[in-house]
C-alpha positions as CSV (number, residue, x, y, z in Angstrom):
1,X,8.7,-7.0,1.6
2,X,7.4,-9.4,-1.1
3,X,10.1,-9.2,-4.4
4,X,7.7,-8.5,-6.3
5,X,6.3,-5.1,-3.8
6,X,10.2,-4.2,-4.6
7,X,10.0,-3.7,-8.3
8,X,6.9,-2.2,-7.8
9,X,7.7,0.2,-5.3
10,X,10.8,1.2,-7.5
11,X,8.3,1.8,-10.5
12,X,6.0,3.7,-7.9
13,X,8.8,6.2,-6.2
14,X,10.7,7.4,-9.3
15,X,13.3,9.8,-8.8
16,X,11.7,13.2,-7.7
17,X,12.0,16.7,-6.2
18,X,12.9,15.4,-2.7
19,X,15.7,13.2,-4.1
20,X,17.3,16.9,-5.8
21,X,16.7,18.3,-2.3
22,X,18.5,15.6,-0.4
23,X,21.4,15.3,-2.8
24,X,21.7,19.0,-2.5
25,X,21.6,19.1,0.7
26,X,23.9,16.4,1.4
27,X,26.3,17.9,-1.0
28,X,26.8,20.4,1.7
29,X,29.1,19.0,3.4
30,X,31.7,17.7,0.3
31,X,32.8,14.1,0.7
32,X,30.8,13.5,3.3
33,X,30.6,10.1,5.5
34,X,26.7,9.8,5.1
35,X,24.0,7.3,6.9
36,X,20.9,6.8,5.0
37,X,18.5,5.1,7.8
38,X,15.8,2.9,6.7
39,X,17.6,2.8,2.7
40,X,14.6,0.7,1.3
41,X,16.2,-0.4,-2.1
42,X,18.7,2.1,-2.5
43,X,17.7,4.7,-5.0
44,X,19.0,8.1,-2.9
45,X,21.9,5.6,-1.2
46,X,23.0,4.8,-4.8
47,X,22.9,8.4,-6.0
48,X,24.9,10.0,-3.0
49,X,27.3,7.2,-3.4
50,X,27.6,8.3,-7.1
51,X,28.2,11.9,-6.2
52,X,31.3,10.9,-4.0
53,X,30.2,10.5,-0.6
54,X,31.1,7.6,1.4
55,X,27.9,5.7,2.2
56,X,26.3,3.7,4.7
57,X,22.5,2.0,3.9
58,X,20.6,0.7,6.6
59,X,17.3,-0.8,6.7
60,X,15.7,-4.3,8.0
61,X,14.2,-5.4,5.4
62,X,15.9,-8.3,3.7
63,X,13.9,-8.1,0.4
64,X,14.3,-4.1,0.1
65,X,18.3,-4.8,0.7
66,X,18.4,-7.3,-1.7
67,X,17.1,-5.4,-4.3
68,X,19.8,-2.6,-3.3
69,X,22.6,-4.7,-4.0
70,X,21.5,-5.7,-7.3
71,X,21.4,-1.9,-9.0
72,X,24.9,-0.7,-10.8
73,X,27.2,0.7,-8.3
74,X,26.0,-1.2,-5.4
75,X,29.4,-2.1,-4.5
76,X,30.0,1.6,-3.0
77,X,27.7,1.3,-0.8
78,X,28.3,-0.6,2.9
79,X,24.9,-2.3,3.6
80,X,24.1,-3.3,6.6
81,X,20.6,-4.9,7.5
82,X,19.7,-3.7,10.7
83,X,18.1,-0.3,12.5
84,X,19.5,2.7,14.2
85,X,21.5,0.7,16.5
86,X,23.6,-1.1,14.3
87,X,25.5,1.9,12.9
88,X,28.6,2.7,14.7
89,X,29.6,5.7,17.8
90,X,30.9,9.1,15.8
91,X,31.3,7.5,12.2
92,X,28.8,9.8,10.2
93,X,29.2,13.3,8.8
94,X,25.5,13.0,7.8
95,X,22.4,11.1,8.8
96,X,19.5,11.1,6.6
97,X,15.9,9.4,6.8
98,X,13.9,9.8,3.1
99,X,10.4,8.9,1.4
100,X,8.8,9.4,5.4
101,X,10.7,6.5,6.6
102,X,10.7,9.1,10.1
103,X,6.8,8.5,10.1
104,X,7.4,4.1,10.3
105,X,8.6,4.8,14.0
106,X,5.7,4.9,15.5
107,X,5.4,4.5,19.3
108,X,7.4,7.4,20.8
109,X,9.9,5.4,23.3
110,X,10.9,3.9,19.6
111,X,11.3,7.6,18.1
112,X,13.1,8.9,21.3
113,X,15.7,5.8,20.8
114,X,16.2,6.0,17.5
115,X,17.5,10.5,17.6
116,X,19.6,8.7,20.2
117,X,21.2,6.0,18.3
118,X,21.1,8.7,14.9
119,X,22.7,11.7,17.5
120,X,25.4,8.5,18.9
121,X,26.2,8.1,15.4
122,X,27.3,11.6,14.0
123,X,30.4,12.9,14.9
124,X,30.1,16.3,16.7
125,X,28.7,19.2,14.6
126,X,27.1,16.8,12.4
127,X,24.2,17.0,10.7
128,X,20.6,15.1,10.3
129,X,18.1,16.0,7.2
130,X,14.4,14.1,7.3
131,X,11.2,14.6,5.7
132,X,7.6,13.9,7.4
133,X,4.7,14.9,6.3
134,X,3.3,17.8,8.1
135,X,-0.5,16.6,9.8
136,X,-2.0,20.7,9.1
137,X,-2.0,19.4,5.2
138,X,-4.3,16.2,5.9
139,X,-2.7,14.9,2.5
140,X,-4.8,11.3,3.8
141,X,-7.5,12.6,2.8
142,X,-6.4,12.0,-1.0
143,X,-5.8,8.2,-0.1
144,X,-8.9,6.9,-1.2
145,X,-9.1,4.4,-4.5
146,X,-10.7,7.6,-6.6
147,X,-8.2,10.0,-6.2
148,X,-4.8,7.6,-5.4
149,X,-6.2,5.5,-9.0
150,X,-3.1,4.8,-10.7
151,X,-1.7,2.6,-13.8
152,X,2.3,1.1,-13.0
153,X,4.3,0.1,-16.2
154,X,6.7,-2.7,-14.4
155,X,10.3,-2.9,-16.6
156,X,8.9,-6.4,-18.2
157,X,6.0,-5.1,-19.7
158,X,3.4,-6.0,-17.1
159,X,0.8,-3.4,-16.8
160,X,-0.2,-3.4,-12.5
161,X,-3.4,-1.1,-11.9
162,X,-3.0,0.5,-8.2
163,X,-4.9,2.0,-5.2
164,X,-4.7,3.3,-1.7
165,X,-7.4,2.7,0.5
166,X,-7.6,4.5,3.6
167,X,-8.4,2.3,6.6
168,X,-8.0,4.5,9.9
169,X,-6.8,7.9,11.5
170,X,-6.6,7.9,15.3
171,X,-4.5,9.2,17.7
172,X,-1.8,10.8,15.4
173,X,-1.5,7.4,13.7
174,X,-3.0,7.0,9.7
175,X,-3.4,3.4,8.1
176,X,-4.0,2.5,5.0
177,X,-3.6,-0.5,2.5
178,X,-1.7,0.2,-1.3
179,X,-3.7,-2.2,-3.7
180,X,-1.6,-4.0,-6.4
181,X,-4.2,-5.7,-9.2
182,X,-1.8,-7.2,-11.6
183,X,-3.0,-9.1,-15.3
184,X,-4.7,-12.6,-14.4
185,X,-6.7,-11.2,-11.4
186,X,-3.3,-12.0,-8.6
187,X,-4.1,-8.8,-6.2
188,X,-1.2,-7.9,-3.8
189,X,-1.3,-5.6,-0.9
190,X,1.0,-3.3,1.2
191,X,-0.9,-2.1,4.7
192,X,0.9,0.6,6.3
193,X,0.9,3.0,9.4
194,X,2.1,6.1,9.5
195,X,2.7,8.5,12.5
196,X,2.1,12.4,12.1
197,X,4.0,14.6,14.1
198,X,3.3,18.3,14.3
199,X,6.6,20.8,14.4
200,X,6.8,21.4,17.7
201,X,6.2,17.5,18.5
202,X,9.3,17.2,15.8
203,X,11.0,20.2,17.8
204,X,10.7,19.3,21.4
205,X,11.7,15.1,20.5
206,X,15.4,16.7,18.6
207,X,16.3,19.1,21.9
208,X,15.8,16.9,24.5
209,X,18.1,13.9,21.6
210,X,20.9,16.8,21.3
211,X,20.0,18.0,18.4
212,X,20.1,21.9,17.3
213,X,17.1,22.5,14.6
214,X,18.9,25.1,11.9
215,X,15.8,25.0,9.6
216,X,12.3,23.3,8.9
217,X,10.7,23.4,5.3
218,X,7.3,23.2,4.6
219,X,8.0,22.0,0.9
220,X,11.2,20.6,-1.8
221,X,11.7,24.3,-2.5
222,X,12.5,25.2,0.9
223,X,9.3,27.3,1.0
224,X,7.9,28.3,4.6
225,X,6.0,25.8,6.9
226,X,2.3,25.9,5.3
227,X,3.0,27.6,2.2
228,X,3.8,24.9,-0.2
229,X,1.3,22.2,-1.6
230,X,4.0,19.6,-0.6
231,X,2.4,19.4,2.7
232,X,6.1,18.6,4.3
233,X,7.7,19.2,7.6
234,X,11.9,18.6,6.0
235,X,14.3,19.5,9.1
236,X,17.4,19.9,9.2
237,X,19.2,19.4,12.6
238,X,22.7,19.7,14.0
239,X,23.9,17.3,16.7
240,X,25.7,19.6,19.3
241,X,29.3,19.6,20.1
């Protein structure tokens, strides 16, 4: 990630309803050893560091790190730049993967490894919490520059005008490019895929890791599957015994 996509994103993904949900449910467990998988710069792995849990953030981008370790209270946080296989066997109370990082794994063989290394890496009983957006919703079809229009204040005054454009849906996989137009005409842009997986896809992958689903959400207020405008699939899993 560019330094400058950093401070942007951080402007763009203000704290919000998911970040309650995931300190809440984190906060389950009390003290808890917790991995947060692909961290970005650190805004939930700050807060549940904050809130007394001992905290692992992992992610492999340098940039996004970087940016971690510069926010207050960075130094309670063990950062490690890497992906699900770094972490150590059995060290984790807690796994979590926020902001739809679950949806960047795209190719399945790379989904299937990854619930491997994340079930490797909770001790016995313990428990993983992820968001991805549910496919029934077709929230995409918002990401288009009329609708996904938006104005960023950055923290030194510079105003950045913003836009997603949709560039393909096929095969389960969405991509798209975020637009960045900042003052002086400099236009920077983000392209990203994302992969939608129905429940049961979401299901089927946990069993056959060693995972025990407890619950699936369909929004931040734990409503049903289908009955919030969130348009979320948020499980909660247990690794077995």
């Amino acid at each position: 990630m560019d330094g400058r996509l950093a401070t942007i994103y951080d402007v763009e993904c203000p704290w919000g309803r998911d970040d309650d949900f995931f300190v809440a449910t984190v906060g389950e467990t009390p003290a808890a050893r917790v991995l947060d998988l692909g961290c970005g710069t650190g805004r939930l792995t700050l807060a549940l560091a904050a809130a007394g849990h001992t905290v692992t953030g992992v992610d492999p981008d340098r940039a996004s790190l970087a940016a971690a370790r510069a926010k207050p209270g960075a130094d309670r946080v063990t950062w490690i730049e890497g992906t699900s296989a770094a972490p150590p066997d059995g060290a984790y109370d807690v796994a979590v993967l926020t902001s739809h990082v679950a949806q960047e794994i795209h190719a399945e063989e790379d989904w299937t490894r990854t619930l491997a290394d994340l079930r490797r890496a909770l001790a016995p009983g313990g428990r993983l919490v992820f968001d991805s957006r549910d496919p029934a919703a077709r929230r995409w079809e918002r990401w288009n520059p009329r609708d996904s229009r938006r104005r960023l204040a950055l923290p030194d005054g510079t105003v950045v005008d913003a836009w997603t454009e949709l560039t393909e849906v096929r095969d389960g996989l969405v991509s798209f490019v975020h637009h960045y137009l900042l003052p002086g005409g400099d236009e920077l842009h983000s392209p990203g895929t994302l992969r939608f997986r129905t429940e049961a896809e979401l299901r089927a992958a946990l069993v056959a890791a060693g995972f025990t689903v407890e619950r699936i959400h369909g929004g931040w207020g734990r409503e049903p599957v289908g009955a919030s405008d969130d348009g979320e699939l948020i499980v909660a899993a247990r690794a077995a015994g």
